[in-house]
C-alpha positions in Angstrom: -147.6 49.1 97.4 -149.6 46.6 99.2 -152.9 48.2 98.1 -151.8 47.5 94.8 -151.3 44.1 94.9 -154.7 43.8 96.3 -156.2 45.4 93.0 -154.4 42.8 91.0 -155.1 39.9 92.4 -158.4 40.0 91.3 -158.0 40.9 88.1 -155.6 38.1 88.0 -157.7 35.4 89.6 -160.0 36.1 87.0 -157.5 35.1 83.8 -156.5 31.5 85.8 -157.7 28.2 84.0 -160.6 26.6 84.8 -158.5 23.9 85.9 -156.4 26.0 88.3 -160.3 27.5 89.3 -160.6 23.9 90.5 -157.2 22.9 91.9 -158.8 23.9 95.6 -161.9 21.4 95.1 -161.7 18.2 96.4 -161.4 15.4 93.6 -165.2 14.4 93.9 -166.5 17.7 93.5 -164.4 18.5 90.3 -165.5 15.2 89.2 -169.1 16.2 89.6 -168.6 19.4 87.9 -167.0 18.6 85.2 -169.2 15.7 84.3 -172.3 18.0 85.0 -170.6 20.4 82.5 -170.6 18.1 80.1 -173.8 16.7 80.6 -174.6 19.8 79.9 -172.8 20.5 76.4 -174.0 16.9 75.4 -177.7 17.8 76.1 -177.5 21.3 74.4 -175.6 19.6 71.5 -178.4 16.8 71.1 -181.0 19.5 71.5 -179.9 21.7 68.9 -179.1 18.3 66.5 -182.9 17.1 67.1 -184.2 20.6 66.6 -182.6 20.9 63.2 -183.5 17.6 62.0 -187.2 18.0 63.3 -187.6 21.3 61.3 -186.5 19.9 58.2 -188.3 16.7 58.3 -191.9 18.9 59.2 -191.0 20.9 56.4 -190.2 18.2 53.9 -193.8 16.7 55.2 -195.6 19.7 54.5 -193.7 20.2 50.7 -195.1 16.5 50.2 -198.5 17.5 51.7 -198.9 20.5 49.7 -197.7 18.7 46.1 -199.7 15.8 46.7 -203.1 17.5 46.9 -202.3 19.2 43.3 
């Protein structure tokens, strides 16, 4: 019976919260995670904002580009 509680554990270790991932860290080191895990979301969110705006502001230069030289 012990060998399978061994096969769970894992399995079950994997469905904990991040925050209970975490509980063993000290309190600086889940600071520096999570703020590095939101730096992270912020920067891909900002990326993905700039991307779109870029895009539509090169192709509302080329639309002018193209009409003025009719």
């Amino acid at each position: 019976m012990s060998s399978a509680r061994r096969t769970e554990r894992p399995a079950a270790r994997l469905r904990l919260r991040p925050a209970a991932r975490l509980a063993g860290l000290s309190l600086r080191t889940r600071l520096v995670v999570i703020l590095v895990a939101l730096l992270a979301l912020v920067s891909v969110a900002i990326g993905g904002i700039t991307t779109v705006a870029l895009r539509q502001f090169m192709i509302d230069r080329v639309d002018e580009a193209r009409w003025a030289r009719r």
